[in-house]
C-alpha positions as CSV (number, residue, x, y, z in Angstrom):
1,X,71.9,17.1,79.2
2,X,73.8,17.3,75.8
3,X,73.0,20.2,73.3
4,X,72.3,18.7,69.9
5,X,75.6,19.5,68.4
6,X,77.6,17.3,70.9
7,X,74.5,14.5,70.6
8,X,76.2,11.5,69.6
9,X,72.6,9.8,68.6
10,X,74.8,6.1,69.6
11,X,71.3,4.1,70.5
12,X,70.5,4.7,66.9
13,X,71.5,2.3,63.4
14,X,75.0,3.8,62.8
15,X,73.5,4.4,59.3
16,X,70.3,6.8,60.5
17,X,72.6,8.6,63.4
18,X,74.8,9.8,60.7
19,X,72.2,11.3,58.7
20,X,70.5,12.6,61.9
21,X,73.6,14.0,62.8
22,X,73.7,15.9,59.3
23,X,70.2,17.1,59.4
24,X,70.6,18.8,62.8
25,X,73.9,20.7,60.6
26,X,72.1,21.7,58.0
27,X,68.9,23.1,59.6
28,X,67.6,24.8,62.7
29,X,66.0,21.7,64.4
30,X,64.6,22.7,68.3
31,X,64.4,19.6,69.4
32,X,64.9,15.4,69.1
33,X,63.1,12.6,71.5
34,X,63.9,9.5,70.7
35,X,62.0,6.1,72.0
36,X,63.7,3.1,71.7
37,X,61.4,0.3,70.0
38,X,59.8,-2.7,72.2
39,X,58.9,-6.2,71.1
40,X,55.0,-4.5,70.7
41,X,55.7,-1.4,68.8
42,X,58.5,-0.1,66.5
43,X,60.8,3.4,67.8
44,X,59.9,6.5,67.2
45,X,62.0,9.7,66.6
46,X,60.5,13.3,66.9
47,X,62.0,16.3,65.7
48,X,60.3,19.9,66.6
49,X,61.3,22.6,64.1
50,X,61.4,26.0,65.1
51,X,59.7,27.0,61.6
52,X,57.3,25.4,59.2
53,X,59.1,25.9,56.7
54,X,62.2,23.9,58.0
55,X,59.5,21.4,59.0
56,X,58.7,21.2,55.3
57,X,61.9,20.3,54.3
58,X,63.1,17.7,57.0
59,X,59.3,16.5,55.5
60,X,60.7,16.2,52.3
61,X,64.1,14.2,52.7
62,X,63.6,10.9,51.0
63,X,65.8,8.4,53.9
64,X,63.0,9.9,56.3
65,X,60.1,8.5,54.3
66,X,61.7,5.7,54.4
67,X,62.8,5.4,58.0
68,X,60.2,2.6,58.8
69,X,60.8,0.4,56.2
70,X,64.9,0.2,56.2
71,X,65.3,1.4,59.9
72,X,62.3,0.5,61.7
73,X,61.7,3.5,63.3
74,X,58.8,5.4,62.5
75,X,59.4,9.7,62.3
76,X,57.9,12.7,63.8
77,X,58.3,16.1,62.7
């Protein structure tokens, strides 16, 4: 099992994984489960917060509303 520092995030777009990889340095996140997408539905991400408030801002970050659109990938919090 990899903590989520060492998490490498390599089944993702190279483009999300990288800003995956600097949301999880920038704020307290608990947890990430990823599901790859299938030829019926698209993936999902979902990332558990140890606080509302962080919850709120991951919320907030613009290339997460618009995860499903550019990335397919629809995003939990």
């Amino acid at each position: 099992m990899e903590t989520i520092q060492n998490q490498s995030f390599q089944t993702l777009s190279p483009e999300l994984a990288a800003k995956l990889q600097q949301l999880t340095k920038a704020l307290t996140i608990e947890q990430v489960f990823y599901y790859a997408p299938t030829a019926q539905a698209p993936g999902h991400l979902i990332l558990i917060s140890g606080s509302t408030k962080n919850a709120a801002v991951i919320e907030a970050r613009e290339w997460l509303r618009n995860a499903f659109k550019k990335y397919q990938q629809l995003v939990h919090v």
